[in-house]
C-alpha positions as CSV (number, residue, x, y, z in Angstrom):
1,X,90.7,-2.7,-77.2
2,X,90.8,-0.6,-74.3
3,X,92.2,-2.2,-71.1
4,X,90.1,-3.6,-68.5
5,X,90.1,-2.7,-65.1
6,X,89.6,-5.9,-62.2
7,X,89.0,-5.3,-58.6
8,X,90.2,-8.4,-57.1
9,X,89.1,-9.5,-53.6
10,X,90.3,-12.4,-51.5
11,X,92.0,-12.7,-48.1
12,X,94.0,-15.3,-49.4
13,X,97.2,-13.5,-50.9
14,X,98.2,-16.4,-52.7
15,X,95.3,-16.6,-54.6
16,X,95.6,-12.8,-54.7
17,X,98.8,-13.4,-56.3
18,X,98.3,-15.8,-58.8
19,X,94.9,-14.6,-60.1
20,X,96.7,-11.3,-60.6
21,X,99.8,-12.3,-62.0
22,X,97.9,-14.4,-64.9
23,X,95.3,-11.5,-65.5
24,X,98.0,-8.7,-66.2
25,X,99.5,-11.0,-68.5
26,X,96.5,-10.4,-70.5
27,X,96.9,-6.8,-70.3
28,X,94.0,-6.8,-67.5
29,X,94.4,-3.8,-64.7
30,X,94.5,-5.6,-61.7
31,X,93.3,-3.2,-58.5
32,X,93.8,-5.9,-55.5
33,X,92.3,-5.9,-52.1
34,X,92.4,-8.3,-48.9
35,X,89.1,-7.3,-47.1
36,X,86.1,-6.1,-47.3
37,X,86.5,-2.9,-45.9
38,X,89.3,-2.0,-48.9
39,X,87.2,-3.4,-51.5
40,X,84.2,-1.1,-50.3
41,X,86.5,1.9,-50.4
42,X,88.0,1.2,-53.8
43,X,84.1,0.8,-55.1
44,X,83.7,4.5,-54.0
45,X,87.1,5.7,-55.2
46,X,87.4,3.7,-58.5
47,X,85.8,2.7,-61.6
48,X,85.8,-0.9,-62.5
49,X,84.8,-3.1,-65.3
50,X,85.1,-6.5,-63.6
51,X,84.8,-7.3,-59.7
52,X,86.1,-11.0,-58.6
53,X,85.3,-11.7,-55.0
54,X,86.4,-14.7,-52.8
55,X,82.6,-15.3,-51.4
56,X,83.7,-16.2,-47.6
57,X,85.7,-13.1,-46.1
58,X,87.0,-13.1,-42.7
59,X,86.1,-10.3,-41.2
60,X,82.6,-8.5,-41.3
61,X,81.0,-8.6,-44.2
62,X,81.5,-11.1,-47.0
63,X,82.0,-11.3,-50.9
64,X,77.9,-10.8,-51.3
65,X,78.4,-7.3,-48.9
66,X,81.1,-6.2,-52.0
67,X,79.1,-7.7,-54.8
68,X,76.2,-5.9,-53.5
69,X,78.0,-2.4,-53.1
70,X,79.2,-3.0,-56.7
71,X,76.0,-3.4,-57.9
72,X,74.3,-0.6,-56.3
73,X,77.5,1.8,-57.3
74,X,78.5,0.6,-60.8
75,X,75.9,-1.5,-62.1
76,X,77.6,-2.3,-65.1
77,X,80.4,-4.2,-63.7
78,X,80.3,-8.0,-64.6
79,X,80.3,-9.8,-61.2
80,X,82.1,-13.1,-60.6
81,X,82.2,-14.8,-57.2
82,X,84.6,-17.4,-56.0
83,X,84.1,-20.3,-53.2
84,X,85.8,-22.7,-52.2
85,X,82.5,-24.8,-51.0
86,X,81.5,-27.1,-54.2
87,X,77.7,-27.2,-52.9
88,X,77.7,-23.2,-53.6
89,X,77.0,-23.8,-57.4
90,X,73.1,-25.4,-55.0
91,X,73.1,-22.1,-54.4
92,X,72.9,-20.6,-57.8
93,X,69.2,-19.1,-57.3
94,X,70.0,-16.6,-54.2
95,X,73.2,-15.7,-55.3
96,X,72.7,-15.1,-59.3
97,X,70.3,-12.2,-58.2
98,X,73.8,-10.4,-57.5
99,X,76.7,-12.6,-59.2
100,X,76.9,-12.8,-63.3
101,X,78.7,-16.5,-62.6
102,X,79.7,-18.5,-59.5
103,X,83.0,-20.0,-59.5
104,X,84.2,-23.1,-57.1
105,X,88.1,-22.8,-56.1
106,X,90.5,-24.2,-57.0
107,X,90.6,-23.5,-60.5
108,X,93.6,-22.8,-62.5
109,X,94.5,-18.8,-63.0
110,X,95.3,-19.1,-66.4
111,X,91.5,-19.3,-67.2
112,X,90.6,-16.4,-65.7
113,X,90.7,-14.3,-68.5
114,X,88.7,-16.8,-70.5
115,X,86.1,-16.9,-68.0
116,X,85.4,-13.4,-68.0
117,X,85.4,-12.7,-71.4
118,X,82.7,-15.7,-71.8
119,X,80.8,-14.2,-68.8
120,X,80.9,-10.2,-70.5
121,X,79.4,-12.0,-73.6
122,X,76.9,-13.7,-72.1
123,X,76.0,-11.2,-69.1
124,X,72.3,-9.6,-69.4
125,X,70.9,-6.8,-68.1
126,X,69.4,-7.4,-64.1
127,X,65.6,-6.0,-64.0
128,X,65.3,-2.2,-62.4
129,X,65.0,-2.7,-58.4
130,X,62.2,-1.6,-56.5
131,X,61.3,2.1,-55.7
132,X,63.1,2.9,-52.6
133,X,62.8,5.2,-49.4
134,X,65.4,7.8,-48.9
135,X,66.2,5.6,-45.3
136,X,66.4,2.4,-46.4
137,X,69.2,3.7,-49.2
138,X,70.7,5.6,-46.4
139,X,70.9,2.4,-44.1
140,X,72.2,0.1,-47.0
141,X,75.0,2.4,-48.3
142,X,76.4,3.5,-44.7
143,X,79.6,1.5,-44.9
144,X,80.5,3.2,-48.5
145,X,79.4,6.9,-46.8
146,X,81.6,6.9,-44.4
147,X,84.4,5.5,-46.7
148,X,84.1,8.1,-49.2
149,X,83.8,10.9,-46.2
150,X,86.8,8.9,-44.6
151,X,88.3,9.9,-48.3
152,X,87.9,13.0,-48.8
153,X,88.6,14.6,-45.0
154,X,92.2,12.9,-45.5
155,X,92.7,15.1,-48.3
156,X,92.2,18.0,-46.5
157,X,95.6,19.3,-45.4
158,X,94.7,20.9,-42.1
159,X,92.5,18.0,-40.8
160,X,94.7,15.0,-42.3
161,X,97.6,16.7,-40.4
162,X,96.2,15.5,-36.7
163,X,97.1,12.6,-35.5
164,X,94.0,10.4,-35.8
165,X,93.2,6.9,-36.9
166,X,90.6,6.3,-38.8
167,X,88.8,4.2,-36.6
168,X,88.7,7.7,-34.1
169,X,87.8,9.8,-36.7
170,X,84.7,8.1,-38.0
171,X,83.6,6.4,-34.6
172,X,80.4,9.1,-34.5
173,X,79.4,8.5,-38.1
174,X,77.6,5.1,-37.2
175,X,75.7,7.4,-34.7
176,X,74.8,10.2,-36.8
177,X,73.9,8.2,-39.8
178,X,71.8,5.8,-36.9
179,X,69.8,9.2,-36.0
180,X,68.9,10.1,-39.3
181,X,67.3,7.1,-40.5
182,X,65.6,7.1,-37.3
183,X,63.8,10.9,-38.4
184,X,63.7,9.6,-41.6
185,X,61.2,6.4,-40.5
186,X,59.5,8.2,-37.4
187,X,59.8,11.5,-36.9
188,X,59.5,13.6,-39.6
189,X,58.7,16.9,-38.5
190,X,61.1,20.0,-38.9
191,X,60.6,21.4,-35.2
192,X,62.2,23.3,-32.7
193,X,64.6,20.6,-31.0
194,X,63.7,19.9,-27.3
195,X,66.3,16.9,-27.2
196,X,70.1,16.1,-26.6
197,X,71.8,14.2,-28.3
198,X,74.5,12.3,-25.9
199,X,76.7,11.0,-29.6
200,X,76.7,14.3,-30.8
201,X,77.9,15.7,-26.7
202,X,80.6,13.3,-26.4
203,X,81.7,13.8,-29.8
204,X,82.4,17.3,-29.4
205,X,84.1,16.7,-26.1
206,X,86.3,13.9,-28.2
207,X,87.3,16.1,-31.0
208,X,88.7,19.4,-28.6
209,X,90.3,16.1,-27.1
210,X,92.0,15.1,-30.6
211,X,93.2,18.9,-30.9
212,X,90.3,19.9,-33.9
213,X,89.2,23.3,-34.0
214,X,85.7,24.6,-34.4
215,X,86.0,25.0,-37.9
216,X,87.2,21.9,-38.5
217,X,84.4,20.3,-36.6
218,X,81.8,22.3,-39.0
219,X,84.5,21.4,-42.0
220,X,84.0,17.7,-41.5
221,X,80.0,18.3,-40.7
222,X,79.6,19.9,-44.6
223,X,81.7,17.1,-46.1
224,X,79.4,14.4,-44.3
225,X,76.5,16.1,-45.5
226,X,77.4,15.8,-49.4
227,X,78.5,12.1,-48.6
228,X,74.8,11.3,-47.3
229,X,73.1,13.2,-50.5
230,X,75.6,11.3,-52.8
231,X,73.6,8.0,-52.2
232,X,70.3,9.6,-53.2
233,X,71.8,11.1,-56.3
234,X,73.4,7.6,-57.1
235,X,70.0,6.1,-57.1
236,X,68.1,8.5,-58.1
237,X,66.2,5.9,-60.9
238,X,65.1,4.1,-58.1
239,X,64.4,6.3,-55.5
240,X,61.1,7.1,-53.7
241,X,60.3,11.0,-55.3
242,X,57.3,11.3,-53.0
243,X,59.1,12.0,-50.3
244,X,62.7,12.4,-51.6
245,X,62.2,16.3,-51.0
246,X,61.3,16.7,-47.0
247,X,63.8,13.6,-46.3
248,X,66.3,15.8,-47.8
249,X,65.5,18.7,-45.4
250,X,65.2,16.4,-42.8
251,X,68.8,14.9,-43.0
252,X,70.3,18.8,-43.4
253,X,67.9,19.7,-40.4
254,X,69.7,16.7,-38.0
255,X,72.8,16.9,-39.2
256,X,73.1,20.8,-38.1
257,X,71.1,20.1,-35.3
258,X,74.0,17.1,-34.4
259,X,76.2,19.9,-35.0
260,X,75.1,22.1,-32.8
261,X,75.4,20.0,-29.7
262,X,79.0,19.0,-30.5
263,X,80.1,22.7,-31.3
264,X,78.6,23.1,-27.9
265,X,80.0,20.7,-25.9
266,X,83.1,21.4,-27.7
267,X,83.3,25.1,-26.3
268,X,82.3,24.2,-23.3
269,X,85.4,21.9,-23.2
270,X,87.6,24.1,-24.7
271,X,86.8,26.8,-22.4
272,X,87.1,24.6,-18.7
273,X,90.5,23.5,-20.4
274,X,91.8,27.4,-20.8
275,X,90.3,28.2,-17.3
276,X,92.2,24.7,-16.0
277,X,95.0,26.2,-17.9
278,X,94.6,30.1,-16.5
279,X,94.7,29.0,-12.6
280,X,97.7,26.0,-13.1
């Protein structure tokens, strides 16, 4: 039998430890993670056949934000959520719309395995979700966008070579993706632009600030724009067709319109540095 991959979530590294020491002695993969932040990012960066989540995280976000991504991302995955509060199981009705089985800690490790293999046996298929607009997908799947454009801009040599958190570099995406969805539910029309964008102004000014270059600016621009199409294509059985087409012109249209404005105000930067740099 082939070899089952977990993604185990909980901020408790205790629990982390025991759940994964007793599920790798059943030849289970065990991919750990301690927020919700890492367990959004291993959703967009690996495959999984089983998610266990602790239900109440402490930071932002909780285990029905991961269960949720999981959902949306792999479908398939057999969902199991932990809690330490007995009333959860009172709760049964919201959250089996997301989880395949509710679990109340403590319970012993050692059944873990058993518990999921009597949960894949018994898991059914969840009815197809409502038809969707491009913007509401958009809205939902920002925090695995920017993870997976996070992702891949670190693998680029030139770019992951700065020295830049990652809290800097993505502070604009929230912005950008903010601006999009706003076209996308307002207005739609592919115009000339009469507007400024004061995110897209300051960015610009921030990034000659971080030492990028132009092209790297218009490098990271390209990569965000196949990280925003990549949650249409994902849900592409549910997605609204209607309109799927002008949304899609409409997010290339503000995207190279945001770009724009920070290639600007990066120039215009760059240049009153070199003259501040010519008189010194």
């Amino acid at each position: 039998m082939a070899r089952l991959k977990v993604l185990l979530v909980d901020d408790d590294q205790n629990d982390i430890f025991l759940m994964r020491r007793s599920l790798e002695s059943k030849n289970y993969e065990v991919v750990p993670a301690t927020t919700v932040t890492e367990a959004l990012k291993q959703i967009a960066s690996q495959r999984f056949d089983v998610l266990i989540t602790d239900l109440h995280m402490p930071e932002a976000g909780d285990g029905f934000a991961v269960v949720t991504a999981m959902r949306h991302f792999q479908p398939e995955v057999v969902n199991l959520v932990c809690s330490s509060y007995p009333d959860v199981q009172e709760s049964v009705a919201a959250i089996v719309l997301q989880a395949d089985e509710v679990v109340v800690k403590p319970f012993a490790a050692d059944q873990l395995a058993a518990l999921i293999e009597k949960t894949m046996l018994k898991s059914r298929p969840f009815p197809p979700p409502a038809k969707e607009n491009v913007a509401s997908i958009l809205a939902r799947d920002i925090d695995i966008t920017i993870q997976r454009w996070l992702s891949r801009v670190e693998q680029i040599p030139e770019l992951a070579a700065l020295s830049v958190t990652a809290k800097e570099r993505t502070k604009y995406l929230p912005a950008m993706m903010a601006a999009i969805t706003t076209r996308l539910r307002a207005d739609r029309a592919i115009k000339p632009k009469d507007y400024a964008s004061p995110d897209a102004v300051a960015h610009g000014q921030i990034r000659c600030a971080q030492g990028y270059t132009a092209p790297m600016i218009v490098q990271e621009s390209r990569m965000l724009q196949v990280c925003i199409f990549e949650p249409i294509e994902r849900n592409l059985p549910t997605v609204d067709f209607t309109k799927v087409l002008p949304d899609i012109m409409i997010i290339a249209d503000e995207v190279d319109w945001q770009l724009k404005q920070a290639i600007d105000s990066f120039l215009r930067m760059q240049r009153g540095e070199t003259a501040a740099a010519s008189s010194a």
